[in-house]
C-alpha positions in Angstrom: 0.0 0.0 0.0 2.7 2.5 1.0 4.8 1.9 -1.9 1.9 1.9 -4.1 1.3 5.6 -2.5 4.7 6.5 -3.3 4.7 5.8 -6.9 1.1 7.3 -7.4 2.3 10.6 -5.8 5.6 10.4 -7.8 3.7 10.2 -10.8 1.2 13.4 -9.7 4.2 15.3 -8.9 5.3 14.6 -12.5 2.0 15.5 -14.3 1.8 18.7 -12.2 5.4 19.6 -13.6 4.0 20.2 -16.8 1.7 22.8 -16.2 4.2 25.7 -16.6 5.4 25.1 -19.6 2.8 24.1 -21.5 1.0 27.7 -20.2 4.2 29.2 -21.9 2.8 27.6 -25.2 -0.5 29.0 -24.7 0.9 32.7 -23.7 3.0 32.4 -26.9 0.4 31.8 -29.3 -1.1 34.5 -28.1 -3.2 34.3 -25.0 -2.3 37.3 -21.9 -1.6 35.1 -19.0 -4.6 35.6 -17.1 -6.5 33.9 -19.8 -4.4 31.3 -19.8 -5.1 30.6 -15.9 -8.6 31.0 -16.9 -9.0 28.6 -19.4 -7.0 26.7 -17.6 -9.6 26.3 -14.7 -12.6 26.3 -16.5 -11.8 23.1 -18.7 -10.5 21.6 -15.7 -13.1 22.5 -13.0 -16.1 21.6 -16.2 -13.7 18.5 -16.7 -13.5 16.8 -13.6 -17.1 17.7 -12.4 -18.2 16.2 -15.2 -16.5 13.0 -14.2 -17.7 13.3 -10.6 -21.2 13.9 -11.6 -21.1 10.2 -13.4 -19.0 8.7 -10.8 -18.6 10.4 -7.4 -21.9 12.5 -7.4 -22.3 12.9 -3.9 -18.5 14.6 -4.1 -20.4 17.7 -5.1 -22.5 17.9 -1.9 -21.7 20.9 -0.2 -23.6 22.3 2.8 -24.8 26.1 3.3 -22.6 26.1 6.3 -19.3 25.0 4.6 -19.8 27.4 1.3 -17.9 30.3 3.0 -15.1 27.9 3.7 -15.2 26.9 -0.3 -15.4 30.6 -1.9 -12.4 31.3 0.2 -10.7 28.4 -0.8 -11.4 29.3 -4.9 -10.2 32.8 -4.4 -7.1 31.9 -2.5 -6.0 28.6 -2.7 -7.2 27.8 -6.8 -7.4 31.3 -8.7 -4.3 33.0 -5.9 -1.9 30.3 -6.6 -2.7 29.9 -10.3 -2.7 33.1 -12.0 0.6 34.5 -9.3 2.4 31.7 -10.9 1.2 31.8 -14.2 1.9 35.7 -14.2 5.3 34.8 -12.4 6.4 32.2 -15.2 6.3 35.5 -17.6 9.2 37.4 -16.1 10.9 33.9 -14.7 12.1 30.5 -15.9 9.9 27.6 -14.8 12.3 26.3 -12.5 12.6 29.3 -10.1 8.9 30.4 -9.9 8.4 26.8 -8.7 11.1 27.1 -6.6 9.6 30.2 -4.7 6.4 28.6 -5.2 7.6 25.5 -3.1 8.8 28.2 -0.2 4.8 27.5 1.0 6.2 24.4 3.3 8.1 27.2 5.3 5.9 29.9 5.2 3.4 27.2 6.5 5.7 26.5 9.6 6.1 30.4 10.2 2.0 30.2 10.2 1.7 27.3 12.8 4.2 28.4 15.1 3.4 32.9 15.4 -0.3 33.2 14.4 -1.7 29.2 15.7 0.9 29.6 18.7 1.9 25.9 18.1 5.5 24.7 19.2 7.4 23.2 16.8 10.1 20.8 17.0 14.1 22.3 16.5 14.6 21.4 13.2 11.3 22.7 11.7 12.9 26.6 12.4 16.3 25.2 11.0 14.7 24.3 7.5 13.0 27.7 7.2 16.7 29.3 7.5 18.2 26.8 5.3 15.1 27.0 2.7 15.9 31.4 3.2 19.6 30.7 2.5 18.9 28.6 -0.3 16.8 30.9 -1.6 19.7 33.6 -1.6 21.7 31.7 -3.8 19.0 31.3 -6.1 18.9 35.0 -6.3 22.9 35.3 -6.5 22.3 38.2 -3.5 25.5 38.8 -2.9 26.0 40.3 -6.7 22.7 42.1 -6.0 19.5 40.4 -7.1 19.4 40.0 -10.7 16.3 38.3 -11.7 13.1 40.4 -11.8 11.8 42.1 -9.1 8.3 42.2 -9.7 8.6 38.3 -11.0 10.2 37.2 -7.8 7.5 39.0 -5.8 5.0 37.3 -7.4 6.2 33.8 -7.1 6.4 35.0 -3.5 2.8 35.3 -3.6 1.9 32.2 -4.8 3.9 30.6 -2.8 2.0 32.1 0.2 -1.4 31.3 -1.5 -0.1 27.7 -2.0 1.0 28.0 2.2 -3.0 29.1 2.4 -3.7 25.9 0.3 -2.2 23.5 2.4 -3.4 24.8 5.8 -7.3 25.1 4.4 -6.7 21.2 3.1 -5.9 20.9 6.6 -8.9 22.3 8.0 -11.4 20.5 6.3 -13.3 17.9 7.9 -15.2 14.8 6.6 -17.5 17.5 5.6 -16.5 17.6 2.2 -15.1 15.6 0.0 -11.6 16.3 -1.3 -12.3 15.9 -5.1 -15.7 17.8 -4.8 -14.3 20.5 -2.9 -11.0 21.1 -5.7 -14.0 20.5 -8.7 -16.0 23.6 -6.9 -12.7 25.5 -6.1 -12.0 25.6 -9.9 -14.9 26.7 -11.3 -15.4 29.3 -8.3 -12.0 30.8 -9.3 -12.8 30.9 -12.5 -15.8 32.7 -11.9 -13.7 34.9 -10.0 -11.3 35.6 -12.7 -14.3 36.4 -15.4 -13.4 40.0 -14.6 -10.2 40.5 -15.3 -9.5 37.7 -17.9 -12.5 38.9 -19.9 -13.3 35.3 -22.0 -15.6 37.3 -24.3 -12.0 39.1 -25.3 -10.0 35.6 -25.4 -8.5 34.9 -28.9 -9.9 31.8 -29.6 -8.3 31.6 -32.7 -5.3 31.0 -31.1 -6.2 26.9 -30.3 -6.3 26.3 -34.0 -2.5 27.1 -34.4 0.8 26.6 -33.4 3.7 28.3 -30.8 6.9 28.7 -30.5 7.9 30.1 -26.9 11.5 32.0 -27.0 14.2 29.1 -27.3 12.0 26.3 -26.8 10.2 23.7 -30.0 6.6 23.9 -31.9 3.6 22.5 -30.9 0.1 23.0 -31.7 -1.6 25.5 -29.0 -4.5 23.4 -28.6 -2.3 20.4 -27.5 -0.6 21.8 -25.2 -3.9 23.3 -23.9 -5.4 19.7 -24.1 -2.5 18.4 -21.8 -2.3 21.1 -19.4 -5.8 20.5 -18.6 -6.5 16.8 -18.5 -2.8 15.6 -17.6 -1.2 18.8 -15.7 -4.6 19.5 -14.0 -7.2 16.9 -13.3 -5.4 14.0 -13.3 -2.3 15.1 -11.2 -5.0 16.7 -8.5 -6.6 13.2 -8.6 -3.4 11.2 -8.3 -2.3 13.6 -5.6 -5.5 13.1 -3.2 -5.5 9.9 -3.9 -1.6 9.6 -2.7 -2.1 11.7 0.4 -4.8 9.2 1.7 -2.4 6.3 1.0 0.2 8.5 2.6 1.0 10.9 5.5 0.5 14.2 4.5 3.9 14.7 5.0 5.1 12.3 2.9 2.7 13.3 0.5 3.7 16.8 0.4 8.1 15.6 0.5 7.2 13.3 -3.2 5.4 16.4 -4.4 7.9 18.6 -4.4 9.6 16.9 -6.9 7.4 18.9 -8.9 10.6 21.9 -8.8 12.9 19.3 -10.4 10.2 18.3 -13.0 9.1 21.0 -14.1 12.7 22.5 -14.7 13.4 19.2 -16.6 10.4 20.1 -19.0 11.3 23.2 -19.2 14.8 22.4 -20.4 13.6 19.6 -22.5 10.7 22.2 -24.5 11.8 25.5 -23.7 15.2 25.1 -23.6 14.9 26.9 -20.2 18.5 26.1 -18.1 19.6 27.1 -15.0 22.9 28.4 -13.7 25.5 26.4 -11.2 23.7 29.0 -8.6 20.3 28.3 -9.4 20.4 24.6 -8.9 22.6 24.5 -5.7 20.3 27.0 -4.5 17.7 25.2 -5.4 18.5 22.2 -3.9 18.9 23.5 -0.8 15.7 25.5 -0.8 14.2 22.1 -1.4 16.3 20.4 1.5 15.3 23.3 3.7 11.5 23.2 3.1 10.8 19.9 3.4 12.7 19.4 6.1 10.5 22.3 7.5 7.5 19.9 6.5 8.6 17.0 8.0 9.1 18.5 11.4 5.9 20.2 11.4 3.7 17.1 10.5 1.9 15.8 14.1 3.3 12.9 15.1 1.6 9.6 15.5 1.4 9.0 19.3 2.6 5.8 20.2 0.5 2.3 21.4 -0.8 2.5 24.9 -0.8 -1.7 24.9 1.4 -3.3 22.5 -0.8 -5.8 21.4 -2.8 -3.4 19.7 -2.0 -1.3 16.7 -1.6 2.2 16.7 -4.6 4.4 14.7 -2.9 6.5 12.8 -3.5 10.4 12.9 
């Protein structure tokens, strides 16, 4: 079962990877980047409560009491995340905007410990300074930041909105059912986004060509649209759910993160996106750091009262 776990969250962490740089695809042929998170959402949220409705339809059971809880969750942790990153991925490589994506592990341990005044153990305030150091060689800080500002601010910000992610997964009770709530989340941040990515304006004539992002290879837009949706959306979510319940959420959460690595390898491999010596010592370390951050923030099983019994796990 565990190893069975493993290998499905491996492979959600992989599908997830793409998502970056097949959005490049789309924002080369044409689309701004906000419409590019929007369409994103909308065929996946349409997608996968479609599939629910045939399969899982009591998934989409929400009570009056727990829609607050689900418009916060669309705003924040589905349209937040997605269009900060997707608007992030414009003025930075793949590889880094995940990277300061993945900072949420840490900003999530700063959140437990100051504002839910929960102690930590030692080495959950030693990976946030590791994951921070990291992060400064990423950024080459001692020759004065050179990436972009504004870029780097706003993978910041996703990376909080992804911190906001994990801690409302972790509110939720039996309530509401995990594939349910992410099918509502997507089509409530899409509705949110209706605004300011304007659909009606969306150059749908884009889909029936081809791109070409800056260094990277050809492919037709509606593909890579097509893939982003069903492969880099609604599959990896299900895989991942489906992995955490196999899982602890911790170990859930250490497999996903391979997610920075993947999606810097597709990057590279369609892009032609590299990074420097800097960027991927930093980056390993900002990896080290944060998960080492989750780790030691995950509760703890407590351990068998009478040994002949097993112990329930948390």
């Amino acid at each position: 079962m565990r190893y069975a776990g493993l290998a499905i969250a491996f492979v959600s962490s992989v599908c997830f990877a793409f998502s970056g740089p097949m959005a490049k695809y789309l924002i080369a042929g044409g689309l701004a980047p906000i419409e590019a998170v929007w369409t994103r959402l909308a065929g996946a949220g349409l997608l996968l409560m479609a599939v629910l409705a045939v399969f899982k339809p009591r998934a989409l059971r929400i009570t009056r009491s727990r829609v607050p809880f689900v418009v916060v969750y669309a705003v924040m942790a589905v349209a937040g995340v997605q269009a900060l990153y997707f608007l992030a991925i414009t003025r930075l490589p793949v590889g880094i905007a995940l990277l300061l994506e993945f900072m949420a592990p840490v900003m999530v341990v700063l959140w437990v410990r100051f504002v839910r005044r929960v102690r930590l153990a030692r080495s959950a305030y030693v990976g946030a300074v590791v994951a921070v150091a990291g992060l400064a060689i990423v950024v080459e800080a001692w020759a004065g930041i050179r990436l972009d500002v504004l870029g780097l601010l706003l993978g910041l910000a996703a990376g909080a909105c992804c911190a906001g992610y994990f801690l409302m997964n972790d509110a939720f009770g039996d309530e509401l059912d995990p594939l349910g709530l992410i099918a509502w989340g997507m089509l409530g941040a899409a509705a949110v986004l209706i605004p300011f990515a304007q659909p009606w304006n969306i150059p749908w004539s884009a889909f029936t060509g081809t791109a070409t992002p800056a260094g990277g290879g050809t492919l037709p837009v509606l593909g890579a649209y097509l893939w982003m949706v069903v492969i880099a959306t609604v599959v990896a979510y299900i895989l991942g759910v489906n992995a955490v319940r196999r899982l602890s959420a911790a170990v859930g959460a250490t497999v996903a993160s391979l997610e920075v690595i993947g999606g810097a390898i597709v990057a590279w491999a369609l892009l032609g996106e590299s990074l420097g010596v800097y960027q991927i010592i930093g980056g390993l370390i900002v990896l080290s750091g944060a998960l080492l951050a989750q780790m030691a923030s995950s509760p703890r099983t407590p351990e068998p009262q009478q040994p002949e019994k097993s112990p329930i796990p948390a």
